[in-house]
N, C-alpha and C positions, 0 to 999 in steps of 0.2 A: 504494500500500500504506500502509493507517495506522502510526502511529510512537504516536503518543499513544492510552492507552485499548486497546492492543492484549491486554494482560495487566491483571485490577483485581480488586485482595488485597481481601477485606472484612474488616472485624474492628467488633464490638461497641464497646468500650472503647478510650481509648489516651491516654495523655497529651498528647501530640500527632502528629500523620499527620506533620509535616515533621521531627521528629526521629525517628519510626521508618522513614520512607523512608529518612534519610541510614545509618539501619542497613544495610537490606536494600541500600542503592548500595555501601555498603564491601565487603558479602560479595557484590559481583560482580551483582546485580539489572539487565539490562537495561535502555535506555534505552526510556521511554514507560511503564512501568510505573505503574499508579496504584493509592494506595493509600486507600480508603474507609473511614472511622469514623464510627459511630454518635454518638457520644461523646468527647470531648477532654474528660479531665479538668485539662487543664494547657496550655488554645490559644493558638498563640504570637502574637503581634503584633510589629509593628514597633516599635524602641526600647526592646525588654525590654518590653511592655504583655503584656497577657492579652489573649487573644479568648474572650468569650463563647460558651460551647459546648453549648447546655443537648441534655438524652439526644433524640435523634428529630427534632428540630425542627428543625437547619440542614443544611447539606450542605458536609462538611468532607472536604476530598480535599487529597493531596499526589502530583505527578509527580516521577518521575526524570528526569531528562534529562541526555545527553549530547552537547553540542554539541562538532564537530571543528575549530571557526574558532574564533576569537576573538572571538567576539561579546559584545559589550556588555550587561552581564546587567542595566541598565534596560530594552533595548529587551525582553526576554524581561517583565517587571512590564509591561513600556506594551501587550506586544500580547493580554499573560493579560487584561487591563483589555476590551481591547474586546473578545475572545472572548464574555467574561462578559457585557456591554454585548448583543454578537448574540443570545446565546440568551437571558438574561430576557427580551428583547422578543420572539423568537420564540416560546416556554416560557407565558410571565407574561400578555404582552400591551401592559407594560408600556416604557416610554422612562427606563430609567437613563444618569446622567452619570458622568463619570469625574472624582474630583478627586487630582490630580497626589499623589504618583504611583502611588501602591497601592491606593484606595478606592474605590469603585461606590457612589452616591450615588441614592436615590429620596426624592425631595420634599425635597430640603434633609438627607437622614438617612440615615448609611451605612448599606447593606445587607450591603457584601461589602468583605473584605479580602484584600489577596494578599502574600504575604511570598515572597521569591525571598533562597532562600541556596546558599551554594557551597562548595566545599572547593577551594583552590588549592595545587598545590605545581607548585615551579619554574616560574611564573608563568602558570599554564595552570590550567583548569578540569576538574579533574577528575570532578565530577559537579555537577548544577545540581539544587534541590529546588524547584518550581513549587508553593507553599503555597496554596492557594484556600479560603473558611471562608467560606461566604452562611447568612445569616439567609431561610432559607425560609419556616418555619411557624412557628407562638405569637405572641402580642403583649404578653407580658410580662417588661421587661427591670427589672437591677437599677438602684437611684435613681441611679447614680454615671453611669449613661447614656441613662437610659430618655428624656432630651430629645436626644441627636445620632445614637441609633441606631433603628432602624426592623426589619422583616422584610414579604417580597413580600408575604405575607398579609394583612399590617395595612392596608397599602399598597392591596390591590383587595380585600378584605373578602373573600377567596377562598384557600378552603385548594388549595396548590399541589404537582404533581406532581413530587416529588424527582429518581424515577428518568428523568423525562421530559427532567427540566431537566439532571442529571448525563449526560443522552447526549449530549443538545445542545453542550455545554460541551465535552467530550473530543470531541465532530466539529470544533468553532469551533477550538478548541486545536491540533487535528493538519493544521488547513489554516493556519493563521498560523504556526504553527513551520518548514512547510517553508519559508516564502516571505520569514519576518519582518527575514532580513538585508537585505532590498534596502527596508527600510523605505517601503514603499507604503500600510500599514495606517494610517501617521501621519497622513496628512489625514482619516482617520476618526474618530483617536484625536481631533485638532483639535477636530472636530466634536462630539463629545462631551462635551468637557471644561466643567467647571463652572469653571473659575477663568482661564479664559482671559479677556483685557481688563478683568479685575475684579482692584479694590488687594484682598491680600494680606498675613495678616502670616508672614511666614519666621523658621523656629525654625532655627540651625543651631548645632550647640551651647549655648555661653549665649549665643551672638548672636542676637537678635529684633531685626525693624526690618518697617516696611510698606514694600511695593513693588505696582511692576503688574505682573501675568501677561501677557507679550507673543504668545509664542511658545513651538513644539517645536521641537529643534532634530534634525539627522538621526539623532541617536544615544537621542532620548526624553528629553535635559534640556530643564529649564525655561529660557526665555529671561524674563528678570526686568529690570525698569528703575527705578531707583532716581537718584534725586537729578538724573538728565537722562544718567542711564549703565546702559549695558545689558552684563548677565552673565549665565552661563548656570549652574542649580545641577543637578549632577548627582546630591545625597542633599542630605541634611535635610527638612524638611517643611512644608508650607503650611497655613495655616489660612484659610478663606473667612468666618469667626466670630471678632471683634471689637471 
């Protein structure tokens, strides 16, 4: 029985799909519930950023989810990653990379972002928001990004099937959520990855420094080697550009 995609709200407009899910999850929403926007006038990214949302052109979805274990809400970002990774290349035609730990990368230029937030009290996860925001269609972005960002379109000079591509996505999604605790997906996600065995520069706070991308580790951190010592970063952010 699917969990993901079983129920999917549409709405034209919205400032962002991951903060009107975490609405609809406080007034008791179901878990797997997704919620579709034409438009994000206000799309959230990682570290306080904006995501580019322009009206019709990407596919901007947010899940509910509600996991019963205590599951590690990287490995929920690592396996949205390669869900996303399955169906572009099924969908597109196309071979997207995943650059650690939220981004979906075609030709060196993110395509897709995934933002995973949560509401915790008494040390448990009360609902989990599965943020997903791909650049589908157009090939015109603003100057502040128009060199690191891309869309599938530009990418194969082919305008692309949204609703083909948003089914794919919530099938990929509702088979990696059942399974994604026993982290088996990760030699996939491995596979994928654009920053693995490539030096790195790591933002975490005001601390920047280069390292080497080594490894995942079973929980979806980065295994990192610096100065002849290896650690594993479970947030902040890597950059493959230099």
């Amino acid at each position: 029985m699917s969990i993901i995609g079983k129920k999917i709200i549409r709405i034209e407009e919205t400032p962002s799909t991951n903060d009107l899910a975490k609405e609809y999850a406080k007034n008791g929403e179901g878990e797997g519930t997704v919620i579709v926007a034409e438009h994000q006038t206000k799309g959230k990214g990682r570290m306080g950023r904006s995501f580019f949302s322009p009206s019709g052109a990407g596919l901007y979805m947010s899940v509910i989810l509600r996991p019963t274990d205590e599951k590690n809400g990287l490995l929920i970002t690592s396996f949205a990653s390669v869900a996303v990774c399955r169906a572009i290349k099924k969908v597109c035609g196309v071979s997207p990379k995943i650059k650690w730990v939220n981004d979906v990368y075609l030709n060196e230029k993110k395509v897709c972002g995934i933002l995973t937030e949560s509401l915790i009290s008494e040390g448990k996860a009360e609902y989990i928001i599965l943020g997903v925001g791909i650049n589908v269609n157009g090939a015109e972005f603003p100057d502040d990004i128009k060199d690191i960002a891309t869309s599938i379109e530009k990418e194969t000079l082919k305008k692309q099937d949204k609703e083909a591509l948003l089914r794919e996505i919530l099938k990929e999604l509702d088979e990696l959520y059942k399974t994604y605790g026993n982290g088996e997906f990760l030699e996939e996600s491995r596979k994928l990855s654009c920053v693995l065995g490539k030096e790195i520069k790591v933002i975490r706070g005001n601390e920047t420094y280069i390292a080497k991308a080594v490894d995942l580790d079973s929980l979806g951190g980065l295994i990192i080697e610096r100065d002849g010592k290896k650690e594993t970063l479970n947030s902040g952010e890597v950059s493959i550009r230099f």
